[in-house]
Structure formats: C-alpha cells, structure tokens
N, C-alpha and C positions, 0 to 999 in steps of 0.2 A: 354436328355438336354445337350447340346453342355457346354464345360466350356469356364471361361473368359482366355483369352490368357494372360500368364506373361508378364509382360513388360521386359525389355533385350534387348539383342545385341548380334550379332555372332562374335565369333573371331576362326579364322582358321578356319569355318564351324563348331564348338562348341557352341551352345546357351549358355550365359551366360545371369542366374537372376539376376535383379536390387534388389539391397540388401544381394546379395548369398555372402559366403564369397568368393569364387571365387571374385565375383567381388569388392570387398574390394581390394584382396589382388593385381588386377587386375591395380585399382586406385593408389594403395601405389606405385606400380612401376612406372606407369606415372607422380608421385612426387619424384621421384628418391628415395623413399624409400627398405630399405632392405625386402629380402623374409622373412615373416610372419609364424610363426607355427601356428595348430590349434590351439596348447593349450593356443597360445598367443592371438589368435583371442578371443576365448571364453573369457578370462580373458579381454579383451577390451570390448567384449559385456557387460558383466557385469556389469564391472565399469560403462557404460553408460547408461545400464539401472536405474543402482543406482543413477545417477548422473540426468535423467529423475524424478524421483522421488522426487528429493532433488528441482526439476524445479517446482514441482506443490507448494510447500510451499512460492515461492518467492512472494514478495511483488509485488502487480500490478505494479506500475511506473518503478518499476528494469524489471520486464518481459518485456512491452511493449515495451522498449529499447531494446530489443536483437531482432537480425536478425532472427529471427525462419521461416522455412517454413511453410506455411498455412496447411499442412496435420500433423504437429507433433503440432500445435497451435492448431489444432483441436483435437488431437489424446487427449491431455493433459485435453482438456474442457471434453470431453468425462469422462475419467477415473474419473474425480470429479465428475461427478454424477450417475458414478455404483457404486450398494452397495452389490451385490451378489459378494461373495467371489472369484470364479471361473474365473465369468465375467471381474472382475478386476486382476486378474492373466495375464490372457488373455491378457488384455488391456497393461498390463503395460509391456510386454514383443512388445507387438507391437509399446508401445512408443522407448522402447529400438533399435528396428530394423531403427526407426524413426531418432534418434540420432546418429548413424551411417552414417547415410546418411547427417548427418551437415558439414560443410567448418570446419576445423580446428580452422577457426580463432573465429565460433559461437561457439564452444565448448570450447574455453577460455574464449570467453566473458561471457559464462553462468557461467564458475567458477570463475570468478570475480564480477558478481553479486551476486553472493550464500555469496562471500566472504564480500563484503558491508554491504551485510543481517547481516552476523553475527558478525560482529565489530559494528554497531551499534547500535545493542539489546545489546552486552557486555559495551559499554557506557552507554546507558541509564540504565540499573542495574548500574553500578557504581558509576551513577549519584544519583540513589536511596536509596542506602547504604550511600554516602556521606551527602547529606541532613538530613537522619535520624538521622547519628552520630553528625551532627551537632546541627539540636533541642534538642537531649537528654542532647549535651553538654549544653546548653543553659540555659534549663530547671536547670540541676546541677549547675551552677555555674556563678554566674556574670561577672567573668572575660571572661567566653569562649562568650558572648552577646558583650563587648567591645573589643572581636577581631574580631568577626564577624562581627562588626560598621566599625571597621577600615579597612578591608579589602573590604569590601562594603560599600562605604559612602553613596552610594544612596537609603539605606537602610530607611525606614521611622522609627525612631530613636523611639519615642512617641508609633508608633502600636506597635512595636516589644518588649519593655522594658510592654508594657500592658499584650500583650498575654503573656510573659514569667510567669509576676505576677498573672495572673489566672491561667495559667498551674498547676504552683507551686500550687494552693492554692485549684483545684480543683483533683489534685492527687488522686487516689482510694489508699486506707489503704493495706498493702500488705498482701494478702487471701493467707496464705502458704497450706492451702488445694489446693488451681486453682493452685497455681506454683508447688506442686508436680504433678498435671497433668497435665501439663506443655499449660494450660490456661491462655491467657494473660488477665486483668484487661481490663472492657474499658475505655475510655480513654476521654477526654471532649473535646468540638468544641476546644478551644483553644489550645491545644495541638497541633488537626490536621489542624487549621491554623498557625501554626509557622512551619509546616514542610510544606506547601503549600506558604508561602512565599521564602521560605529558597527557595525550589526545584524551583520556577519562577524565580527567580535571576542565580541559579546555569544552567536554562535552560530553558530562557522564551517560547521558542516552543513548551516547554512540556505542558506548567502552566495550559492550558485549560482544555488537554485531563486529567491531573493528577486533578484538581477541580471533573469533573466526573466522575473519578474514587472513590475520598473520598466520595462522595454523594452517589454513590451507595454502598458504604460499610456500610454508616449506616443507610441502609432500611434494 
C-alpha cells in the first residue's frame, strides 16, 4: 500500500514538512525573525498547544469572530466529541501542530478573546457578590433600603420596602446544629426576590438568565 505524500517544499533540494519545525523556523526567517532553538521551539509548541485547549472552552460568538483555519475549526469540533483518553491526547496535540500554523496576528486575537472570556465571568461574580451584600444589607437595616432608594430612584419604592418586610418576617430561626455544618437555612420567595430585583437593576442583561437560575434552585 503506497503512503500519502507529505505536503512540503524543497529548499536547496531538502524536502521540508509543512508543520516540521524546520519549517517554522524556516518561516521565522522570512519574518526577519531571529534563529530559533529547539528547546525554544518545543517550549512554543506547548504553549500552543495549551493555548488550543484554552480555545475549546471559548464562548461561541468570541470563537466565531477569530480568523481560524477550517482544518483547526475542525480539528477543535473533533476533540469535543472524543472521549477515549488516548484518542484525545492524540487529538489535542494535533490541534497543537494546527496552531502553529496560525498568522501571528490569529494567535493574538485568540488571546484576546480568551481574555474577554474571563474579565467577563470576573464581572459578573462580582456583580453577584454585590447584589447579595446588598439584600442582606437590606434585609438588616432600614437605612441600607433608603440608600439603595436613593441611589436608584427607579427603584419600585412600595415592592421593595414589601419584600424587605416579609423577608424579615419570614427569616428561618438560627439551627446552630446546620451552622455547625455549615448548612445554610432556606430561605423564602421573598428573600430571593429582593436579590432578583437588586441583581436586574445592577444588570438588566442578566435579570432573565439570573430568574432561571432561582427557579431551578428551588426544585
């Protein structure tokens, strides 16, 4: 059985492999780049491979934006649906070789989508945290309700000053057996619509996905 021919190019009557690091380092000169060690090459391979990796978690609409070749677009569909250990070794090293073979300027645009990704999962937590401390505040004390009026006036004045008074008034008794195992009390609708208010105001974009998320917490 005849094998499939490499793909490549001769230089000086040398075949050189598409992907070899020969032909990296091949490239790097034609960008007026400096000569390359292996151990420097490896150490790039890797990073890219890792940096491959870090590509399969990215949000659809951030992927779809980056310039990717149709063979590392694919290579990537791929690897999400191997589940044999091996197979996926395999695979993600061949994404690696894949990456490699991007323009400069796709391998920065991937790391600035990677980087979007994760400044805006670090907002939204913080938006999450903020909201909470704000109900609890709320819940606690009258006055933190009339600064949260005045900082948001568009605030429905009447729902908010209600739920605050059933909150209070449906409070669970504090089970210092659940708090030494450090189980939380549950907690009444009221409650988790004043932090569904608060968190719609602090981030109406969220308001919807964050509604069903509370609903499915309490099936």
């Amino acid at each position: 059985m005849s094998r499939k021919p490499k793909k490549g190019y001769f230089v000086k009557g040398q075949f050189v492999a598409e992907g070899s690091e020969l032909d990296l380092e091949l490239k790097r000169e034609l960008r007026g780049g400096q000569e390359i060690s292996k151990t420097d090459l490896k150490r790039e391979s890797t990073e890219l491979q890792a940096l491959g990796e870090q590509l399969m978690t990215l949000r659809s609409d951030l992927f779809k934006a980056l310039p990717l070749t149709d063979k590392l677009v694919e290579a990537l569909a791929e690897a999400k649906r191997i589940t044999n250990f091996e197979g996926k070794r395999r695979q993600m090293q061949f994404i690696g070789k894949q990456m490699r073979l991007q323009e400069p300027e796709t391998l920065q645009a991937v790391r600035e989508a990677l980087e979007v990704q994760r400044l805006g999962s670090a907002k939204d937590t913080a938006a999450l945290h903020l909201a909470e401390a704000w109900r609890d505040r709320m819940i606690a004390s009258d006055d933190a309700v009339g600064e949260w009026i005045a900082q948001n006036p568009g605030t429905d004045t009447q729902q908010l000053r209600a739920l605050v008074r059933q909150a209070r008034k449906d409070a669970p008794p504090a089970d210092k057996a659940a708090v030494s195992q450090g189980l939380a009390p549950r907690q009444s609708r009221a409650y988790r619509e004043i932090f569904q208010l608060v968190k719609s105001v602090l981030s109406p974009a969220k308001s919807e996905q964050m509604e069903q998320d509370e609903e499915v917490s309490d099936e």
